[in-house]
C-alpha positions in Angstrom: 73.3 66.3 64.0 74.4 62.9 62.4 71.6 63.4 59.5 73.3 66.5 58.8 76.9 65.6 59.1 75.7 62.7 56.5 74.1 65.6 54.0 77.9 67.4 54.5 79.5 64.5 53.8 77.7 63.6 50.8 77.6 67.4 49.8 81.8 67.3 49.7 81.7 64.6 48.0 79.7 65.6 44.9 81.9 68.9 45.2 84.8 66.8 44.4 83.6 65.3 42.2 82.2 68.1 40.1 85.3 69.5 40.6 87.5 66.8 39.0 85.3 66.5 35.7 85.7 70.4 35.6 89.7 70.2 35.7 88.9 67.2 33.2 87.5 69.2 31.0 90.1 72.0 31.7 92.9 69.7 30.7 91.6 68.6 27.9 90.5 71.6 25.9 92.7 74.9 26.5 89.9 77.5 25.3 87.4 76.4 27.2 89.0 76.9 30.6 87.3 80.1 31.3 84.1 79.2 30.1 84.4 75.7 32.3 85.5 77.7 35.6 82.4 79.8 35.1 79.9 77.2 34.2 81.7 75.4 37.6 79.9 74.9 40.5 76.3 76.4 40.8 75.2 73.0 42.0 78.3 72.7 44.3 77.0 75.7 45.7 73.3 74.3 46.4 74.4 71.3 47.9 76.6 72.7 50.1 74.2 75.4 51.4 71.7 72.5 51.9 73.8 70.2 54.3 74.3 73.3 56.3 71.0 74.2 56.3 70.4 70.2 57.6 73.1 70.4 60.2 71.5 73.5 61.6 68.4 72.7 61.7 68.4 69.2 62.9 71.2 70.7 65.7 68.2 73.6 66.7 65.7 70.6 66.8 67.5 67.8 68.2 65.6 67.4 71.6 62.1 68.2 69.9 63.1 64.9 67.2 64.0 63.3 69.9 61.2 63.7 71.8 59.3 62.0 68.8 60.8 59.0 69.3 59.1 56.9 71.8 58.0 53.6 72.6 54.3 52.8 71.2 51.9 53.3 74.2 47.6 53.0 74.7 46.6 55.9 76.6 45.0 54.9 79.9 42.1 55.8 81.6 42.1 58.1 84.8 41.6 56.5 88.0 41.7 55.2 91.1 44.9 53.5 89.8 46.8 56.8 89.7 46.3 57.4 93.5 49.4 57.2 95.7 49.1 54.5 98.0 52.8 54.1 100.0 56.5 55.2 100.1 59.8 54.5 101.5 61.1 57.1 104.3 63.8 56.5 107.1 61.9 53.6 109.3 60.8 54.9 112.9 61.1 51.0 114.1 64.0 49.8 113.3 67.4 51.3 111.4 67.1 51.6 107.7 64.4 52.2 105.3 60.3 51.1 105.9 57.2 51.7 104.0 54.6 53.7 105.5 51.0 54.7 103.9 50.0 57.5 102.0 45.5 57.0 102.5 43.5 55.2 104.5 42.5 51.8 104.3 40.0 49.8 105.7 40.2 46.5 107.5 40.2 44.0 105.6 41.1 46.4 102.3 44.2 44.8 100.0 47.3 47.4 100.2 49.3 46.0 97.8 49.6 43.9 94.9 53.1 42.5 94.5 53.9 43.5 90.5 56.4 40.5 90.0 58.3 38.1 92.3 61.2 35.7 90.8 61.0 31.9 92.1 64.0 30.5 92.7 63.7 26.4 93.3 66.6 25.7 92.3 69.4 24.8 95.7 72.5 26.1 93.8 71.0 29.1 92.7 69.3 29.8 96.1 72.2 29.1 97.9 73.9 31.2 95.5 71.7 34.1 96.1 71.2 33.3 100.0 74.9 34.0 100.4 74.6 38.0 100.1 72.3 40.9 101.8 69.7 39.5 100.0 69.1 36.3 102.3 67.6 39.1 104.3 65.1 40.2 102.0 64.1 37.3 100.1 60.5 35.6 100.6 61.4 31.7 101.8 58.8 29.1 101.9 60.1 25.3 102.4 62.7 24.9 100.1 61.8 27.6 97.8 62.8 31.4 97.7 61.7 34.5 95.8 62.6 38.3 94.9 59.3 40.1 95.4 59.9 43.5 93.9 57.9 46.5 94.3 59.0 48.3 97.6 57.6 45.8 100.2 60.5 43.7 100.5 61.5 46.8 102.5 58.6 46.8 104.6 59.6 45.5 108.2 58.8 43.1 110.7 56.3 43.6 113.9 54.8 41.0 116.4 51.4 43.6 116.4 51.7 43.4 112.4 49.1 45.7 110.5 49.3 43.6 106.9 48.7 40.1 106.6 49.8 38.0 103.5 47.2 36.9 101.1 47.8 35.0 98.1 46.6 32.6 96.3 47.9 29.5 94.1 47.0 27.5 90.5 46.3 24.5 92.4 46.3 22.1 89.0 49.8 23.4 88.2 52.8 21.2 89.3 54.2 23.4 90.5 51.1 24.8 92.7 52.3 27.8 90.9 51.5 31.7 92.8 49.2 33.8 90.7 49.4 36.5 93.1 50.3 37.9 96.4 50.5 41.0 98.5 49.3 42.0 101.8 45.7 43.2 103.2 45.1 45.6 106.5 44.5 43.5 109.6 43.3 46.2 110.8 42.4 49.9 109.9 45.3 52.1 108.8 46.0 55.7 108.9 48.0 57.7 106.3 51.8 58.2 107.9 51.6 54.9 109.4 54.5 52.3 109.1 53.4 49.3 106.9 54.9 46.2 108.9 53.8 42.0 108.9 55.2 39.2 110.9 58.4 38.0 108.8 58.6 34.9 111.9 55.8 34.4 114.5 58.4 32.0 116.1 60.9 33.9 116.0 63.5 31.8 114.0 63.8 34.2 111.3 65.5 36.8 113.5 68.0 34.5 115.6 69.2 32.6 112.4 70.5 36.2 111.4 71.4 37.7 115.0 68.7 40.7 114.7 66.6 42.0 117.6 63.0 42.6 116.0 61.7 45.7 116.5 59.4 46.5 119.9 58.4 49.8 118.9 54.3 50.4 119.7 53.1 50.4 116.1 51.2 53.5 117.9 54.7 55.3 118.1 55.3 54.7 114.4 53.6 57.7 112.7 55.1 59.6 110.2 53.7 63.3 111.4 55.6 64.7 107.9 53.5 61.9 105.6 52.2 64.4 103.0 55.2 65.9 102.2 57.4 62.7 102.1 54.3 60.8 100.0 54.8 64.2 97.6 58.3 63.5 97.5 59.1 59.8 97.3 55.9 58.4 96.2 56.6 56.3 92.8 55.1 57.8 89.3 55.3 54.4 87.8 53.0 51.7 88.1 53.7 47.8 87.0 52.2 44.9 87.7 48.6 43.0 87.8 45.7 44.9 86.8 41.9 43.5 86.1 43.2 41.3 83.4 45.0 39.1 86.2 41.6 38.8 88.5 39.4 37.9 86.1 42.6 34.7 85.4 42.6 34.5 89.3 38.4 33.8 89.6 38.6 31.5 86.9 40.9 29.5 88.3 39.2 30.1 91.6 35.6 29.9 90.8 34.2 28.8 94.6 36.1 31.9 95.9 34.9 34.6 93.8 33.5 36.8 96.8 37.1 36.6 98.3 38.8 36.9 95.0 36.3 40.3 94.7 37.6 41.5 98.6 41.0 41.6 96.8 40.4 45.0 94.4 43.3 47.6 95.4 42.5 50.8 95.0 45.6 50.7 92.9 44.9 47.7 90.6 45.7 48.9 87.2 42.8 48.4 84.5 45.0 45.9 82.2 47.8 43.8 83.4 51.8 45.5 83.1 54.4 43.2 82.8 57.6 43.1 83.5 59.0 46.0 80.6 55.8 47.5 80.7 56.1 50.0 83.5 53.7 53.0 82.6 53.8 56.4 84.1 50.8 57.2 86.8 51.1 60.8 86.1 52.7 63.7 84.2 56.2 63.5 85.0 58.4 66.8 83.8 61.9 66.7 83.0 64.2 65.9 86.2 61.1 64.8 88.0 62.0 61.6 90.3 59.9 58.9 89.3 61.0 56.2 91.8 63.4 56.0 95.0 64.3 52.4 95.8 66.2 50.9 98.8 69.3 49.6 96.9 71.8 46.4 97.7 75.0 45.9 96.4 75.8 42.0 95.8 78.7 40.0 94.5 78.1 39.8 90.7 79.4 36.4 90.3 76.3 35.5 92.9 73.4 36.8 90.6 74.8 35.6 87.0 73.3 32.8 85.0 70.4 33.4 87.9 67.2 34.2 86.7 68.5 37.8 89.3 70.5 38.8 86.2 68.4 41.0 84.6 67.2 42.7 87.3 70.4 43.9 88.6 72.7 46.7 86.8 76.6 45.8 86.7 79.2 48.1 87.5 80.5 47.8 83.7 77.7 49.3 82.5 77.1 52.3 84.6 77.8 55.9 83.1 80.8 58.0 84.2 78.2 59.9 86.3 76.9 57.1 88.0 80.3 55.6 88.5 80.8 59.2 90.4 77.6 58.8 92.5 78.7 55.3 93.2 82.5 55.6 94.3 81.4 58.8 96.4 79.5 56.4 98.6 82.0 54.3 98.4 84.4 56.9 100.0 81.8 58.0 102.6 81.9 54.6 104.3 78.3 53.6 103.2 79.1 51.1 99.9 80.0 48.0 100.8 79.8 44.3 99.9 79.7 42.5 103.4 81.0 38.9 103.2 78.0 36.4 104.0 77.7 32.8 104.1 74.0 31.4 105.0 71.8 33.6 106.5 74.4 35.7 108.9 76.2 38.7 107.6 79.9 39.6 108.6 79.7 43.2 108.6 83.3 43.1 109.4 84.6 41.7 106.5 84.1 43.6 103.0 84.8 41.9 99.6 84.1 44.8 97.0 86.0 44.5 93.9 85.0 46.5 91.5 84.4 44.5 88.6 81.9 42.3 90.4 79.3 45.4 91.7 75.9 44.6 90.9 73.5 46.8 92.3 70.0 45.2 92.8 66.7 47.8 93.4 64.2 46.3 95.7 61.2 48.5 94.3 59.8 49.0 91.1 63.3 50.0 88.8 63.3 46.6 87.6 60.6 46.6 85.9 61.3 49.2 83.8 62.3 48.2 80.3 66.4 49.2 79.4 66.7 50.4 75.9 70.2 51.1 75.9 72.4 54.3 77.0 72.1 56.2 74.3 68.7 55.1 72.5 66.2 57.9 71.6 63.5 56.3 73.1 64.8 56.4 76.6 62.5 59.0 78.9 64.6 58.2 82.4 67.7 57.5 84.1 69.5 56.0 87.3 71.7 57.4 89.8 72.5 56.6 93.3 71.9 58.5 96.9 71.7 57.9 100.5 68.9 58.5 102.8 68.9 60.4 106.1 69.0 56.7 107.7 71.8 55.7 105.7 70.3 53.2 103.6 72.0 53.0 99.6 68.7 53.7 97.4 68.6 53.8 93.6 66.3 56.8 92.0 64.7 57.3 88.7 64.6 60.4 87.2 63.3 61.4 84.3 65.4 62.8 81.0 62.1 64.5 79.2 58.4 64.9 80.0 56.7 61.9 80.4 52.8 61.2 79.6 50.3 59.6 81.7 49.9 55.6 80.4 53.2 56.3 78.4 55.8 52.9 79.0 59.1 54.1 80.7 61.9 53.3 79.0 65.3 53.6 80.9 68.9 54.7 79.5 70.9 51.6 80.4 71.9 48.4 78.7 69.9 45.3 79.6 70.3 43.4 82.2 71.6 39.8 81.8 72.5 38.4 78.6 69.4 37.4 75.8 69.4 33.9 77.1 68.8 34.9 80.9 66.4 37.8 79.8 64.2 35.3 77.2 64.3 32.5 80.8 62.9 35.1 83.2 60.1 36.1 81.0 59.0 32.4 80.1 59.7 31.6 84.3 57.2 34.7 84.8 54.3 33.7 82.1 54.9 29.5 83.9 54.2 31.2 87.3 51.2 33.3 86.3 52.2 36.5 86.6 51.5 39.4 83.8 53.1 38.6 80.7 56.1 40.3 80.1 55.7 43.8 77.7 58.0 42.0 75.1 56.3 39.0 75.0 53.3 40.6 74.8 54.6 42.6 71.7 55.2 39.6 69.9 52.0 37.7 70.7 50.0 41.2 69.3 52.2 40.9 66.3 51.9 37.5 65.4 
């Protein structure tokens, strides 16, 4: 439509001009009026025709050039990879949200690969950050914290846990830098199961935040309805580490190779996908959810010049729509920004202000790559719902059909500013973890 109102444009204007030299002409030679008014505009006529013959066809065609324009992408192999492993559902342990299987795995068998965590060493910035909802889902290890993303900062706590962490560290780094982590079956698990480690052995976790853990018999945790919540909320997009990361990890590790080996997932990706790089596991059609994540809402002025900032979305730049979605679960009682200070939350006191909303996903939505609201290369799109527990959750939709292997690319500004966004990804290569897509870019280019 804006190619052709550009043909129109330029098709008026060589009318008028055509048009002056013919009164020109007109003005200056009295006999030859007729003869100049006749002669007048046959290629007027043919330019005009064409720009409307642009604007209609580029208006018939519109979604089909769109549909051109996307991001460059290496088609993947089928595989294992593409298999749905977990997904978020109403918890039947405690109130909220919990992750529960969608297959079988073996003792022993890795369940999940976390696709990217944020470090955050830094006292200010953790305090910073501590101060919100998220001091309840943040990893904590002595003095450091991180945002683990990918759904399983969700998953809850039990004393008869059936993951155990595993991870493992560059121990000639100085910062004894994480390559990888995730969790492995303690014991045998059963699709429909809740997914559910031991946050605090000792207990301290729970009492510095007045929460009763859960003493549900992880036997009475079975979701009977798994296949058709796994059908429904299981995520189309996979990030993360892939072979690439293993082969870095057994390197580094050489005297643990038979462990490093006991850590294939049946959904480790063939290559590594950074952060940006999020690739669709399967055809995904037009309105399609691609990914439902638990969703908190934290004091902007907490998560700015963080290395959080691009992984949250601002209220300023959400879409009229969104805004909609948003304020109507503001109005239902179930948005809220709960005063905290430390690890405690005062659910009693509320502090929303609208112009410091920023709404962070705990799952796999971060790591989708924001191309801007209205670029053509976008495939998908936010918006915001409640679950039947009552938990805020972010979902990803998609806005046209989207290819196996093809790299999701999201309608909404970046996150952060350039600064923030170019510190993340150099924090992300220093800890390890799979290069970020745009980094990656450039490396291939140079």
């Amino acid at each position: 439509a804006v190619c052709g109102s550009i043909c129109f444009v330029c098709s008026v204007a060589k009318l008028s001009s055509i048009m002056a030299k013919q009164k020109s002409k007109r003005d200056s030679s009295d006999s030859g009026g007729h003869a100049a008014r006749s002669a007048m505009p046959r290629s007027a006529a043919i330019f005009a025709l064409f720009a409307v013959l642009c604007a209609s066809l580029f208006a018939l065609f519109a979604d089909r050039i769109r549909g051109l324009i996307r991001l460059p992408f290496v088609p993947v192999e089928p595989g294992e990879w593409q298999e749905c492993l977990y997904f978020e559902a109403p918890s039947l342990t405690v109130p909220g949200n919990g992750v529960f299987a969608a297959r079988h795995f073996r003792k022993g068998q890795m369940v999940w690969w976390m696709p990217m965590f944020v470090r955050i060493d830094n006292q200010t910035v953790k305090k910073a950050l501590t101060d919100t909802v998220l001091s309840h889902y943040m990893f904590t290890q002595d003095q450091s914290g991180a945002i683990a993303l990918g759904s399983f900062m969700v998953a809850n706590s039990h004393q008869e846990a059936n993951l155990k962490y595993q991870g493992t560290t560059n121990p000639s780094a100085p910062s004894h830098s994480t390559v990888g982590f995730g969790f492995s079956a303690v014991r045998d698990i059963k699709p429909g199961d809740e997914l559910v480690w031991n946050y605090s052995p000792d207990g301290v976790w729970f009492r510095e935040r007045g929460i009763t853990e859960s003493r549900v018999p992880p036997g009475d945790s079975h979701r009977k309805t798994w296949k058709a919540d796994a059908a429904n909320k299981c995520s189309k997009l996979k990030v993360g580490l892939g072979r690439e990361s293993l082969q870095r990890i057994s390197i580094l590790h050489p005297n643990n190779k038979k462990a490093i080996d006991g850590w294939q997932s049946p959904g480790l990706l063939p290559d590594d996908y950074g952060w940006g790089g999020a690739i669709a596991r399967s055809v995904i059609d037009v309105g399609e959810l691609v990914q439902a994540d638990t969703m908190l809402i934290l004091p902007a002025n907490h998560t700015r010049s963080t290395l959080a900032a691009p992984l949250v979305f601002e209220y300023e730049h959400l879409t009229a729509k969104q805004l909609k979605s948003l304020r109507q679960l503001r109005s239902r009682g179930l948005a809220h920004i709960w005063y905290n200070e430390g690890p405690r939350i005062a659910e009693d006191i509320d502090i929303w202000e609208e112009h410091n909303v920023a709404l962070l996903p705990l799952g796999n939505i971060p790591t989708v790559r924001r191309v801007g609201l209205w670029s053509p290369a976008a495939n998908c799109e936010i918006d915001f719902v409640a679950s039947e527990s009552g938990s805020l959750e972010m979902h990803l939709f998609a806005t046209r059909k989207i290819s196996v292997g093809e790299v999701l690319a999201m309608a909404s500004p970046p996150g952060g500013t350039a600064a923030e966004r170019s510190e993340l990804a150099l924090h992300l290569v220093r800890f390890g973890q799979p290069t970020p897509a745009v980094l990656k870019e450039a490396l291939s280019s140079a």
